[in-house]
PLY file of the C-alpha trace (Angstrom):
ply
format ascii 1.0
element vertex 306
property float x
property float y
property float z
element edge 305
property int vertex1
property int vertex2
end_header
-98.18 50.41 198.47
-97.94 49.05 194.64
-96.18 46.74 193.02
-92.99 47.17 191.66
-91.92 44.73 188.75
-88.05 44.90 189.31
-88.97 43.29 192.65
-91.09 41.12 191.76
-88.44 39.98 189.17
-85.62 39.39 191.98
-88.48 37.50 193.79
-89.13 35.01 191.40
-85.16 34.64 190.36
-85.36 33.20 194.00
-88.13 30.45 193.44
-86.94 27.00 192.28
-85.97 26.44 188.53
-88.45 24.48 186.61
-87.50 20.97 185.95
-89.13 21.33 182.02
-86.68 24.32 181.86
-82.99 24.72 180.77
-82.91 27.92 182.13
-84.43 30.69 183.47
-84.72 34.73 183.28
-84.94 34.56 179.42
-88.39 35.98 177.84
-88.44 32.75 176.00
-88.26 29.59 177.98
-85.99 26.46 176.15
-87.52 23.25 177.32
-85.15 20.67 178.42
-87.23 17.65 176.74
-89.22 18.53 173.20
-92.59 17.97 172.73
-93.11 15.13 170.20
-96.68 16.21 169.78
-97.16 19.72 170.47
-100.57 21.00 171.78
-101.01 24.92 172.69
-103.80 27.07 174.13
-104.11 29.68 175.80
-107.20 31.15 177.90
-107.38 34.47 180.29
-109.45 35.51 183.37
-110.19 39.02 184.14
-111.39 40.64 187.47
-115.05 42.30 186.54
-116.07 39.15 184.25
-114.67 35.76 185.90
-113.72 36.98 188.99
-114.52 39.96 191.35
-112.07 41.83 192.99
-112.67 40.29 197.03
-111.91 36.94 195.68
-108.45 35.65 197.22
-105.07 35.57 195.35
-104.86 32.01 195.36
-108.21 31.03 193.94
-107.93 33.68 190.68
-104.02 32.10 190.04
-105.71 28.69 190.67
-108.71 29.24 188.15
-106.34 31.31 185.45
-104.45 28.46 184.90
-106.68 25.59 185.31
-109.26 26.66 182.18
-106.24 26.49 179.98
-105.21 23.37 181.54
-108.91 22.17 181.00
-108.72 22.83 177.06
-105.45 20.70 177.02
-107.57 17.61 179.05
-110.30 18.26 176.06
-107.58 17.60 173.76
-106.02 14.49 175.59
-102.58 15.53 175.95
-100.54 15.68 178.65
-99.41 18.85 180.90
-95.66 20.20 180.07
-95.42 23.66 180.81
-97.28 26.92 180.97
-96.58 30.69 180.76
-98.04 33.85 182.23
-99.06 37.39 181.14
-100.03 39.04 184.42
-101.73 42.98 183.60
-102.00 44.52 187.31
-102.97 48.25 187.91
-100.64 50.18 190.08
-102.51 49.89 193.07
-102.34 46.11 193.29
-99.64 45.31 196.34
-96.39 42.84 195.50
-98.14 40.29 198.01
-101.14 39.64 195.75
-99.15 39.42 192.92
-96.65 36.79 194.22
-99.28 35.39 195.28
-101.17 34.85 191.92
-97.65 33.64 190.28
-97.65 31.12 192.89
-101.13 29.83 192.26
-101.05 29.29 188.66
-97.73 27.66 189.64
-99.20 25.46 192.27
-102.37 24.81 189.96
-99.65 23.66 187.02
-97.56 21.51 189.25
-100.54 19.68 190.66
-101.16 18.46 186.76
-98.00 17.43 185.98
-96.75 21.15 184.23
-94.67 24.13 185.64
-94.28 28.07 185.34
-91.63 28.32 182.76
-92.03 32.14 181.90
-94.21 35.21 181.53
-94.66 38.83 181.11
-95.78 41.25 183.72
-97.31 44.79 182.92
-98.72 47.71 184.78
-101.83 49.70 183.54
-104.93 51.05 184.92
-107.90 48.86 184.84
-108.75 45.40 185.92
-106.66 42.70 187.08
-106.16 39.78 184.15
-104.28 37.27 183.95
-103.62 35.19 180.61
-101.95 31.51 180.54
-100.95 29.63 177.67
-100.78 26.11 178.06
-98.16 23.64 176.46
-98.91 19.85 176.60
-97.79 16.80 174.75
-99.84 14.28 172.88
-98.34 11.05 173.87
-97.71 7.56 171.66
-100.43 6.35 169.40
-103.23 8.76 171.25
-105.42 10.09 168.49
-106.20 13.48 168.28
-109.28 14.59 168.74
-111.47 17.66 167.86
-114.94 19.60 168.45
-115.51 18.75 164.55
-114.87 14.81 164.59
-118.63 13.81 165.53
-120.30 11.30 163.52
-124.05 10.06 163.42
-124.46 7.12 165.18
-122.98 8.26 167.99
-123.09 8.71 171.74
-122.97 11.99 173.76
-121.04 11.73 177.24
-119.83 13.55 180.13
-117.23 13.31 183.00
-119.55 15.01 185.54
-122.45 17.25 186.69
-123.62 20.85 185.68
-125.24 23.62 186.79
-124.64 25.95 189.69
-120.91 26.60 189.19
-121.10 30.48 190.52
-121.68 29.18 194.11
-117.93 28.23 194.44
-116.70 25.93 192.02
-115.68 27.98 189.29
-112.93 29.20 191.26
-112.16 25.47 192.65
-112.35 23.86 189.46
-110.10 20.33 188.44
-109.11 20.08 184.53
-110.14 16.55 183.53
-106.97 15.62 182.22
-106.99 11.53 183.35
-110.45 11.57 182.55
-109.83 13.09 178.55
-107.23 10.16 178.30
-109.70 7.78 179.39
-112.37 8.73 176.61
-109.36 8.75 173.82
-108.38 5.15 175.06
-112.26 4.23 174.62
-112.61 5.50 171.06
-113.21 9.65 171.54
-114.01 11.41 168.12
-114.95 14.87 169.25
-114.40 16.30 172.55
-114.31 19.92 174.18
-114.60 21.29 177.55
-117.58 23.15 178.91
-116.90 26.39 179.98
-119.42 29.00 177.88
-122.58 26.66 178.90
-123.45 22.36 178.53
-125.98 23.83 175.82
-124.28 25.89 173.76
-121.11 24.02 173.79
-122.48 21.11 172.59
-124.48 23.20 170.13
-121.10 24.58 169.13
-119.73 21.36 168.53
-122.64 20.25 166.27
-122.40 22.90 164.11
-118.34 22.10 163.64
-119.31 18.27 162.70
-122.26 19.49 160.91
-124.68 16.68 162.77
-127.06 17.29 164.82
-127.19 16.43 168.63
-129.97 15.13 170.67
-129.63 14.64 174.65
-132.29 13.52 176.80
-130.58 13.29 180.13
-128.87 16.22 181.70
-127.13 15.66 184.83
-127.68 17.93 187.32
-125.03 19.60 189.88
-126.51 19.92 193.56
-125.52 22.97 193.30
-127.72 23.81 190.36
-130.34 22.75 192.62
-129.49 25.30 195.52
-129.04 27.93 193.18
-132.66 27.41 191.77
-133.74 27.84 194.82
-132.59 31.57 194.88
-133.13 32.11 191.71
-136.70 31.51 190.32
-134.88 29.32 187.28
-135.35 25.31 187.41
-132.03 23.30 188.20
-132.12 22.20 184.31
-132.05 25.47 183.19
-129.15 26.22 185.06
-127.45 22.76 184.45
-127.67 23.76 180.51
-126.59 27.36 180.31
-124.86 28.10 183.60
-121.45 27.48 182.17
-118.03 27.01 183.85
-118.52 24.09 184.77
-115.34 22.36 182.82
-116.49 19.25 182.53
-115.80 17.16 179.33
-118.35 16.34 177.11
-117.23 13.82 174.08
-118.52 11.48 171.44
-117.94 7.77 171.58
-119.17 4.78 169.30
-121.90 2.99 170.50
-119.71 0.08 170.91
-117.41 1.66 173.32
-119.94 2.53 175.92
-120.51 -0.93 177.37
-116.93 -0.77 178.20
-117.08 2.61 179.58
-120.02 2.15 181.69
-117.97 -1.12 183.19
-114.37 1.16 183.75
-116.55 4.23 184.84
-116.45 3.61 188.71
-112.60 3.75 188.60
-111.75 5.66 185.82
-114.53 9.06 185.60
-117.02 8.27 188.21
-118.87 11.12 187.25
-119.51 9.21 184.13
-122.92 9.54 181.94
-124.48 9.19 178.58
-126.43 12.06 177.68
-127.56 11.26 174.49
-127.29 10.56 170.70
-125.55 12.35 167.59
-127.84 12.21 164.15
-127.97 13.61 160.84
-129.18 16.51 160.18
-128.22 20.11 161.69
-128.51 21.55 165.68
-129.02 20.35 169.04
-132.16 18.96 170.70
-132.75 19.67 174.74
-134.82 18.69 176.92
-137.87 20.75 177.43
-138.16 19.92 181.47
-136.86 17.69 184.13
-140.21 15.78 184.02
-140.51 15.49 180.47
-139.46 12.88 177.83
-140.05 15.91 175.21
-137.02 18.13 173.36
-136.95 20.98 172.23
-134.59 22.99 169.65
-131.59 25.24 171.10
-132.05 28.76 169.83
-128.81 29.93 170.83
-129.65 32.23 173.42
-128.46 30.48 176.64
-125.12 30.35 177.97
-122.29 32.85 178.06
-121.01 34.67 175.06
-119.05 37.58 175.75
-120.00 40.71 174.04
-124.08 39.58 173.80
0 1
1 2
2 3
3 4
4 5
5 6
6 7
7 8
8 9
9 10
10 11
11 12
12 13
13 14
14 15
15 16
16 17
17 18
18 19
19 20
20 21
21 22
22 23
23 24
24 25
25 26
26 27
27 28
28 29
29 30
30 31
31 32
32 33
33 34
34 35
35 36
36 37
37 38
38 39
39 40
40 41
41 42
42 43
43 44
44 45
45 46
46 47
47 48
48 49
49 50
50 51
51 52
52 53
53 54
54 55
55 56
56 57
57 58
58 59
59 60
60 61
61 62
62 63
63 64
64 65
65 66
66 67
67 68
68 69
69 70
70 71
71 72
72 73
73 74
74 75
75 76
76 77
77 78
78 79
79 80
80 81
81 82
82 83
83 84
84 85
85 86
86 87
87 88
88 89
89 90
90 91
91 92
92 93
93 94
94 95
95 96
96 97
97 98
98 99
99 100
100 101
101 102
102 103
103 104
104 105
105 106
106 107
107 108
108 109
109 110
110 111
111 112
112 113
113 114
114 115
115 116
116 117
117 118
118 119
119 120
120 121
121 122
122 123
123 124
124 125
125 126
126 127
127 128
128 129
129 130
130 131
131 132
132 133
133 134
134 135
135 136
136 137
137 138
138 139
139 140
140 141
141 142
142 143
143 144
144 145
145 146
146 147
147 148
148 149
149 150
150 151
151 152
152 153
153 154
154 155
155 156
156 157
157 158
158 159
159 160
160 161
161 162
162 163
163 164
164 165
165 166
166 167
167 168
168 169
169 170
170 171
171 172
172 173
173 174
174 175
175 176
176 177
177 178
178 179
179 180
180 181
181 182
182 183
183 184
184 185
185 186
186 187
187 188
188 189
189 190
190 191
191 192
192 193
193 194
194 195
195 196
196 197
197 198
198 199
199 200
200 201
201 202
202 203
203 204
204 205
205 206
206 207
207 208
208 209
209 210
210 211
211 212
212 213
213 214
214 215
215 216
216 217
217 218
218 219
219 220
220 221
221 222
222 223
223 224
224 225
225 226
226 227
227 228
228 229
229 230
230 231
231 232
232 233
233 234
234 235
235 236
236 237
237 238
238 239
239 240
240 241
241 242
242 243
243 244
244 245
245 246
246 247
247 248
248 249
249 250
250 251
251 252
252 253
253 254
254 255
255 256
256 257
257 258
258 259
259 260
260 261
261 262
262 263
263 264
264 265
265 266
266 267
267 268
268 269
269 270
270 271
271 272
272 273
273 274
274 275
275 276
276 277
277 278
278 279
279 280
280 281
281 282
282 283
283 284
284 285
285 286
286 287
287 288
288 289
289 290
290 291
291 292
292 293
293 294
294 295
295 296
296 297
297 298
298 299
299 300
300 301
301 302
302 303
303 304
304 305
C-alpha cells in the first residue's frame, strides 16, 4: 500500500504544535522567539549511500537529523528548530514515513530543537531525507570556523574514531555541550568529522592555510573489531572511516591545562591529538607502533563522487 501525502498531512495537523512555532500548516514556519545569532545548515541522508534500505524507520529519521544537528555543535550554537524535505518513492507505506517524521522529531527534541516544517514529495528512486538545521549563537560566544587555525596551536577531539559502520553511524549524539565547552576554553577552528578524522582535518588545514601534525589517534573499539574482519589496521580505519561526528578543534596551548582538568566532567572523551604549524598539509601517523608521520595524500576518507 503507498503513501499518500494528503494523509500524511491530516496526520501531522494532529501531532502537537511546536513550542518555537507561532503556527503551523504554513510552508514557512514564523518562530515565536528570533534568533539573535542566526546559524543554518543543512545536511541529507539517502538510502543506497548512508543507509540501506532494511535499516529501521527510526534510526534513518534519527541519523537525518542528527548530522545537521552535529554541524550546528561544530559551530557552538544552540538547537532552535529544524525542517524536513522527505523524497519517498510510491511504494514506501504511510507507517514508515510517519515514522521517519517522528524520528527526526524525537532526535530534535532530545537537543533542545523541534520539527517546525517541511516538504514531502513522491518520485521513483531512493528514499532521502534532507534537514536544515536552525540554531542560535548565544551571548558573547565567539564564532568559530574550519579556517580560524593558527600555528602554535593544539589539535583536540571529543571522542574516539574508527569503526562507525558497525552501528554507530545510525546511533550517533551531536556534540552540542561538548562544542560549547571548547568555545568557553578558547576554540579557533572547529568542524565535525563526518567524511573521515584524516581528511577533515586535512580540509581544515588547507582553509587556515597551516599545516597540521597529529601524533596520537584515538582509536574506537570498534575500529578494532572491524580490523579484525577486514585485513586494514584499527588506525587506518580510525583515520579514514568517517562518520564518526566527533569534534575535532584548535585550542591555545594555554587552554589545555584547563581542559585536561574540566575534561572528566565536561567531554570525557577528551584528547590532544596534536600540533598546528606553519607551513601547508597534514602529517599522520605512519603506524600504531611508530613515533614516525607521514604526509596525507588525500586519498582516504569519503568523498562522494571519487
Amino acid at each position: 500500500m503507498s503513501w499518500n501525502e494528503a494523509q500524511l498531512h491530516r496526520w501531522l495537523a494532529r501531532r502537537p504544535r511546536p513550542r518555537v512555532a507561532l503556527e503551523r500548516g504554513n510552508d514557512a514556519a514564523l518562530l515565536a522567539k528570533s534568533l539573535l545569532r542566526p546559524v543554518v545548515c543543512v545536511d541529507q541522508v539517502v538510502e543506497g549511500v548512508h543507509f540501506t534500505r532494511h535499516v529501521p524507520a527510526r534510526s534513518i529519521g534519527w541519523k537525518a537529523c542528527a548530522r545537521a544537528l552535529s554541524d550546528l555543535a561544530a559551530s557552538a550554537a544552540e538547537p532552535r528548530a529544524v525542517l524536513l524535505a522527505l523524497r519517498a518513492p510510491r511504494e514506501a507505506t504511510q507507517q514508515r514515513l510517519q515514522a521517519l517524521i517522528s524520528a527526526v522529531d524525537a532526535c530534535a527534541r532530545a537537543h533542545g530543537a523541534e520539527l517546525v516544517a517541511g516538504d514531502t514529495s513522491c518520485a521513483p528512486g531512493p528514499l532521502a531525507l534532507t534537514v536544515t538545521a536552525l540554531g542560535d549563537l548565544l551571548g558573547a560566544r565567539h564564532a568559530v570556523s574550519r579556517s580560524a587555525a593558527r600555528p602554535g596551536q593544539v589539535v583536540v577531539a571529543t571522542g574516539a574514531f574508527g569503526g562507525s559502520a558497525l552501528g554507530r553511524h545510525l546511533a550517533l549524539q551531536p556534540r552540542i555541550a561538548q562544542g560549547r565547552w571548547l568555545v568557553e576554553l578558547g576554540a579557533t577552528a572547529m568542524m565535525d568529522v563526518s567524511d573521515g578524522l584524516a581528511l577533515d582535518l586535512w580540509r581544515l588545514a588547507r582553509a587556515s592555510r597551516v599545516a597540521i601534525e597529529i601524533g596520537n589517534v584515538p582509536i574506537h573499539r570498534d575500529a578494532r573489531r572491524l580490523a579484525r574482519r577486514t585485513g586494514r589496521s584499527a588506525l587506518q580505519h580510525a583515520l579514514h572511516d568517517g562518520e564518526d561526528h566527533e569534534l575535532v578543534a584548535t585550542l591555545p596551548a594555554n587552554a589545555v591545562t584547563r581542559a585536561l582538568r574540566e575534561a572528566a566532567l565536561r567531554c570525557p572523551g577528551f584528547t590532544c591529538l596534536g600540533n598546528v604549524r606553519r607551513g601547508r598539509g597534514l602529517r599522520i601517523p605512519h603506524a600504531e607502533t611508530s613515533d614516525a608521520t607521514v604526509a596525507f595524500d588525500g586519498t582516504g576518507g569519503w568523498i562522494h563522487g571519487r
